[in-house]
Each structure stands twice: as structure tokens, then as C-alpha cells.
N, CA and C of each residue as an Amber inpcrd file, in Angstrom:
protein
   216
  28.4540000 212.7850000 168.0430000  29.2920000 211.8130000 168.6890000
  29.4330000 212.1800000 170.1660000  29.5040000 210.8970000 171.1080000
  29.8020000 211.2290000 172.5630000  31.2130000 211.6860000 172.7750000
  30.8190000 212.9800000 173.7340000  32.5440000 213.4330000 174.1430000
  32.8410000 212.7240000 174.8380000  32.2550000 212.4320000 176.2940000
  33.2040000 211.9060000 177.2900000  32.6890000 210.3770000 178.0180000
  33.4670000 210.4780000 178.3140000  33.1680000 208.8060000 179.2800000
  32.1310000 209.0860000 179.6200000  31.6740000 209.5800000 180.7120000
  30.2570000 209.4160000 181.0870000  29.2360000 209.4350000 180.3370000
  29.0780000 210.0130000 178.8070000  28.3680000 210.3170000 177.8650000
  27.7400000 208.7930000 177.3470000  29.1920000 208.0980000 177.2410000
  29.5330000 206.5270000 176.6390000  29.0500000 205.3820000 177.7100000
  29.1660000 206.0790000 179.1280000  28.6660000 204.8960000 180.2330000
  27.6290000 204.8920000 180.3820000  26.4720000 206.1510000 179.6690000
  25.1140000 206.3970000 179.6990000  24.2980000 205.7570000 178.8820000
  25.3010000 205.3850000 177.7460000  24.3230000 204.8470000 176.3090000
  24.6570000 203.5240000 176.8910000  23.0970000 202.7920000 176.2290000
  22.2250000 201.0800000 176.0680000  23.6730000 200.6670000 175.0420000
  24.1280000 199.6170000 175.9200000  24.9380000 198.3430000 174.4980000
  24.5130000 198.2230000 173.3970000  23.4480000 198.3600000 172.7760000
  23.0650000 198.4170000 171.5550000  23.8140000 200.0110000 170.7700000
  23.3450000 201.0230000 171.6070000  24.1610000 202.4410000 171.2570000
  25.6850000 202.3220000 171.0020000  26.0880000 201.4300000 172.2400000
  27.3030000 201.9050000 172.5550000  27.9850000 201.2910000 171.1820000
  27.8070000 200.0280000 170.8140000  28.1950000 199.2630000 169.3450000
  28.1220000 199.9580000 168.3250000  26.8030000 200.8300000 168.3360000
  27.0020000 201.2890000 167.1270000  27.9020000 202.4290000 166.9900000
  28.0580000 203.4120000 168.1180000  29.1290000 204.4950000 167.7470000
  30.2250000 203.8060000 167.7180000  30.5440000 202.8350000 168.2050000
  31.7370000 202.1660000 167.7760000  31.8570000 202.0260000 166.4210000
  30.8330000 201.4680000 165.7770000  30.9930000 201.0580000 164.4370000
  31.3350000 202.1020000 163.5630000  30.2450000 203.5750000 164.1150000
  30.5850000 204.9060000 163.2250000  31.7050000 205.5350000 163.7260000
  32.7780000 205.1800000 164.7860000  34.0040000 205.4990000 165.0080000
  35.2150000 205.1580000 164.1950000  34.6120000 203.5530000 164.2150000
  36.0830000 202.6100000 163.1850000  35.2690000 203.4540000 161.5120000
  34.4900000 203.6760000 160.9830000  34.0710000 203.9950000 159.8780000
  34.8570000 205.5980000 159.7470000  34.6590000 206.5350000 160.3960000
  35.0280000 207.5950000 160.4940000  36.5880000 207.7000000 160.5800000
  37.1080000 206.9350000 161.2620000  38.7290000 206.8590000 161.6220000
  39.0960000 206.3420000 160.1090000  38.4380000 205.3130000 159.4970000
  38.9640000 204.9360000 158.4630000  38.9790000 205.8790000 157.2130000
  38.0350000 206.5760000 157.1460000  37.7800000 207.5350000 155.9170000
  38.8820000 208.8430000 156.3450000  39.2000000 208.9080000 157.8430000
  40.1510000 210.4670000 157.5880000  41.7260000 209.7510000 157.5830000
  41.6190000 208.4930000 158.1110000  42.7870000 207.9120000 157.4560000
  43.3600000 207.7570000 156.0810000  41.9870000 207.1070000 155.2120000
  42.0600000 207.5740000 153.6710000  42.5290000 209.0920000 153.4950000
  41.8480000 210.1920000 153.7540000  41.9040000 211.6800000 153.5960000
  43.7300000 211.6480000 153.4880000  43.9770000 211.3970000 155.1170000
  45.4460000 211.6170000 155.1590000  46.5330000 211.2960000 154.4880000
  46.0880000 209.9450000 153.8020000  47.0650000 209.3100000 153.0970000
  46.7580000 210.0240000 151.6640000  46.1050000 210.4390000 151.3330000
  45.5930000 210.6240000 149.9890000  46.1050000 212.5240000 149.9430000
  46.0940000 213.0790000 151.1740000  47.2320000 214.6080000 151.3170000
  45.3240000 215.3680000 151.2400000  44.7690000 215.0420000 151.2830000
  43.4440000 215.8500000 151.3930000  43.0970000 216.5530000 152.8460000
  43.5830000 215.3800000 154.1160000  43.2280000 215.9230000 155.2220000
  43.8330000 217.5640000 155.8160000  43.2660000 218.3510000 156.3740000
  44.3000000 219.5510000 156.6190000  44.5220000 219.3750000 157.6390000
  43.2840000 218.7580000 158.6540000  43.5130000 219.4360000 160.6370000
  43.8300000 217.7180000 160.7050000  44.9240000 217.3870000 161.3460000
  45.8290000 216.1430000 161.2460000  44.8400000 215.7510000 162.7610000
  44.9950000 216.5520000 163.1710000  44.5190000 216.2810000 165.1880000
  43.2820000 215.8810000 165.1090000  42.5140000 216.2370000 164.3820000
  40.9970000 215.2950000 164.3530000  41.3610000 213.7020000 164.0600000
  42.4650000 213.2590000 163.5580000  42.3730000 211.5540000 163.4680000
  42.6970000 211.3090000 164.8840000  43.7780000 211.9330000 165.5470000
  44.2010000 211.3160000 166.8670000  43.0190000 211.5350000 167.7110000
  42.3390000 212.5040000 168.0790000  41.2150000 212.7850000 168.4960000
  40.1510000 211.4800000 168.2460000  39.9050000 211.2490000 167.2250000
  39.0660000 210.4690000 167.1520000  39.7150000 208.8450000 167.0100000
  40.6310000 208.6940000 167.2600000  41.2370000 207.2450000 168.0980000
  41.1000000 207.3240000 169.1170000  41.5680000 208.4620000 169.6410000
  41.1590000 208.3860000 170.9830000  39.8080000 208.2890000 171.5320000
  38.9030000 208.9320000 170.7300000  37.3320000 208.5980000 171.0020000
  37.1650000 207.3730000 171.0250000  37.6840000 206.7830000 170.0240000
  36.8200000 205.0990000 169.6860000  37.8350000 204.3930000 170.9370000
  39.0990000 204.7920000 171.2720000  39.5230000 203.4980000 172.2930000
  38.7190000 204.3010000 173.8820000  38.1290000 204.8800000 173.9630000
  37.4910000 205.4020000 175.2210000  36.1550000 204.3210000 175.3560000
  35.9830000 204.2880000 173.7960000  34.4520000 203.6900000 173.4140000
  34.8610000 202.0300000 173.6950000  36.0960000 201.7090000 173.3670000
  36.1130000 200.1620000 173.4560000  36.3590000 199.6610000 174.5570000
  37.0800000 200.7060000 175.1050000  37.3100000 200.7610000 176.8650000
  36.1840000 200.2540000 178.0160000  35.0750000 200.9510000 177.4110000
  33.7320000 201.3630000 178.0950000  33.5760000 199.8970000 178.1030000
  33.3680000 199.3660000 176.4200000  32.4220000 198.4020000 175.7920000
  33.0510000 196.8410000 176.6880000  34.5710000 197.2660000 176.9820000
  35.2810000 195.9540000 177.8030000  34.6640000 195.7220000 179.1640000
  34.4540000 197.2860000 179.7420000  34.5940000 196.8150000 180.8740000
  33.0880000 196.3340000 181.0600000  31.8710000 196.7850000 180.2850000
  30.9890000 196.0100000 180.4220000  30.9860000 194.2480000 180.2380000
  31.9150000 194.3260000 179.3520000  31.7030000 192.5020000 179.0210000
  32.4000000 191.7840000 180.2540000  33.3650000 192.5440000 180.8620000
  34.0670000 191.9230000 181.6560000  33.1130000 191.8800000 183.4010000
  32.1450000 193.0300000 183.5970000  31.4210000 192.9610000 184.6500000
  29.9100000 191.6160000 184.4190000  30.1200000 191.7230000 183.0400000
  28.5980000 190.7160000 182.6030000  28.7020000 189.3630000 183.4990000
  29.5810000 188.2620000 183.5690000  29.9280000 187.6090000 183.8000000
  29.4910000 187.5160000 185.7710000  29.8720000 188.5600000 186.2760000
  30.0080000 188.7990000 187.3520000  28.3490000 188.7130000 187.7740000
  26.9960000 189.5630000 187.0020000  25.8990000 190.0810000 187.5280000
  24.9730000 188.3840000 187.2960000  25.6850000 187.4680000 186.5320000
  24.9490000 186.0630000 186.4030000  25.2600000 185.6190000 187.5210000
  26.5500000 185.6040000 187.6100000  27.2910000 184.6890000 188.7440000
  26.1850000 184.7570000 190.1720000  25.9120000 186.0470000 190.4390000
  25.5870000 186.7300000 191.6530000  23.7180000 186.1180000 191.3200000
């Protein structure tokens, strides 16, 4: 998985979707863990919300510049 922003501003839109997808997949299964008393290290879920909203962050501000590179 990408650590940091720049990691995430490097990957093709096609990439960037899919770690999204294996982010919300991953967040959801240690969410299961937690609720279910299995998880031990609690800080890997916040950690990895925080990954995926870095990732959706990224994924906005591309959609929001798209608009702009037609225009021009």
C-alpha cells in the first residue's frame, strides 16, 4: 500500500481506484475484526482511514482539475 501523498499523486487513475477499492475492502474487514473483539492493534483501523481519505483526497482533486485541462 502507498504511504504518502506523493506515492498516491504518482499512481495512473486506473491505480489510484483501485487502492481505493483495496482500502474501503481492508477498512471493512478490520472493522469486522473489531467488532467481532479479534482485532488487537486498534491504530491500524484509524491509520488506514486515514490512508483511504488521503487516497480520496488525491482522487478529488484530480476530478476537480479534469474539467479545467478541456476547458483550456
Amino acid at each position: 500500500m502507498a504511504d504518502s501523498a506523493r506515492d498516491l499523486r504518482d499512481m495512473p487513475d486506473a491505480e489510484l481506484k483501485a487502492h481505493i477499492a483495496t482500502a474501503r475492502k481492508e477498512i471493512f474487514g478490520l472493522r469486522f475484526q473489531n467488532a467481532t473483539g479479534e482485532l488487537e492493534n486498534t491504530t491500524g483501523l484509524r491509520a488506514s482511514r486515514r490512508a483511504l481519505a488521503r487516497a480520496l483526497t488525491i482522487a478529488r482533486e484530480r476530478e476537480l482539475r479534469a474539467p479545467e485541462s478541456v476547458e483550456s
